[in-house]
N, C-alpha and C positions, 0 to 999 in steps of 0.2 A: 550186711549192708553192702549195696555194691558201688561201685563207682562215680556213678551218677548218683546216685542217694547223697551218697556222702559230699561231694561235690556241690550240688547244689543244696542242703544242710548248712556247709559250712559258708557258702558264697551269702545264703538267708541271714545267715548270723555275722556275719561281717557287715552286710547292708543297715544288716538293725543298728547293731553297737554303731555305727558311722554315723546312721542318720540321728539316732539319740543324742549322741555327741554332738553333731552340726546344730540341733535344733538347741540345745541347754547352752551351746556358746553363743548362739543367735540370740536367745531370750535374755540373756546375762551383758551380755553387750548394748540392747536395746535398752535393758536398767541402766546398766551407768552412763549412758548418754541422755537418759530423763532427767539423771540426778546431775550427771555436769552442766545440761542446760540452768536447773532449778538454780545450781548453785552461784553459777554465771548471774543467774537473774537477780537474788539477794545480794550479791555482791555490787552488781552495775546498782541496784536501786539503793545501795546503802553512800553509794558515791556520787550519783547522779539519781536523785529522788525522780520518777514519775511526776509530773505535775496532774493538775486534778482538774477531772475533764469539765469542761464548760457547764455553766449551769442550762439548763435546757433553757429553750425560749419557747414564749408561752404561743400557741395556736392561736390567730383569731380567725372564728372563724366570720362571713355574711350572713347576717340575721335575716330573715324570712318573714314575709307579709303574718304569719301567726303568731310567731315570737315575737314583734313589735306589737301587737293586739295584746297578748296574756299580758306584757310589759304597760301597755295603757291603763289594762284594767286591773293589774296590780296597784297600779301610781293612783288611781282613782277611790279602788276599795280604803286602798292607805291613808290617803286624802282623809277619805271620810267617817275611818274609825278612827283617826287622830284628833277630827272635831268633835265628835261624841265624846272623848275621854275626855278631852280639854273644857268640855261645856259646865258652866257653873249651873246647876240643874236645881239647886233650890233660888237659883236668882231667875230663871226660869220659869219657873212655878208662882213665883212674887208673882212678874211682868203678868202672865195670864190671868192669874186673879185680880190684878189691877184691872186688868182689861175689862175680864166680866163684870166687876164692881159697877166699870165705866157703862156698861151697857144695862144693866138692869138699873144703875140710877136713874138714867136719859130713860127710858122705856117705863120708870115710874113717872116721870115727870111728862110725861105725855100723855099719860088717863087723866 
């Protein structure tokens, strides 16, 4: 091996072993400043708690010439399957057979 060989061999390998080292004390110091943050922050929060962030406020938003329409015709449909439920339906059925009674007496009493 001659001069230069060996030379620049040994310069490769001193580069390496340095940069390795640089790079494993870069990444090792990078850890323990995550972990002293982390541990700062359990610390401050166990001494001065975080407060808890506001509760959101609700959106409103401006209702729209269609959306006050489905809202009518909801209020109306509602309206009117509340009165069907609500209807006394054999007192119903009287009322109309009264009526018809009413009408074919009058209507015999007219031949």
């Amino acid at each position: 091996m001659g001069f230069t060989t060996g030379f620049l061999g040994g310069v490769t390998l001193t580069s390496s072993i340095l940069y390795l080292t640089i790079a494993l004390h870069t990444k090792n110091r990078v850890t323990q400043a995550a972990l002293l943050r982390q541990q700062r922050l359990v610390l401050t929060n166990t001494i001065e708690p975080i407060p808890p962030p506001p509760e959101p406020i609700a959106r409103e938003a401006p209702v729209g010439l269609v959306e006050m329409a489905k809202d009518r015709w909801n209020r109306e449909l509602e309206t009117a399957v509340r009165k069907v439920y609500n209807t006394d339906w054999r007192r119903v059925r009287e009322d109309a057979e009264d009526r018809v009674e009413g009408i074919i007496g009058r209507l015999r009493e007219t031949k």
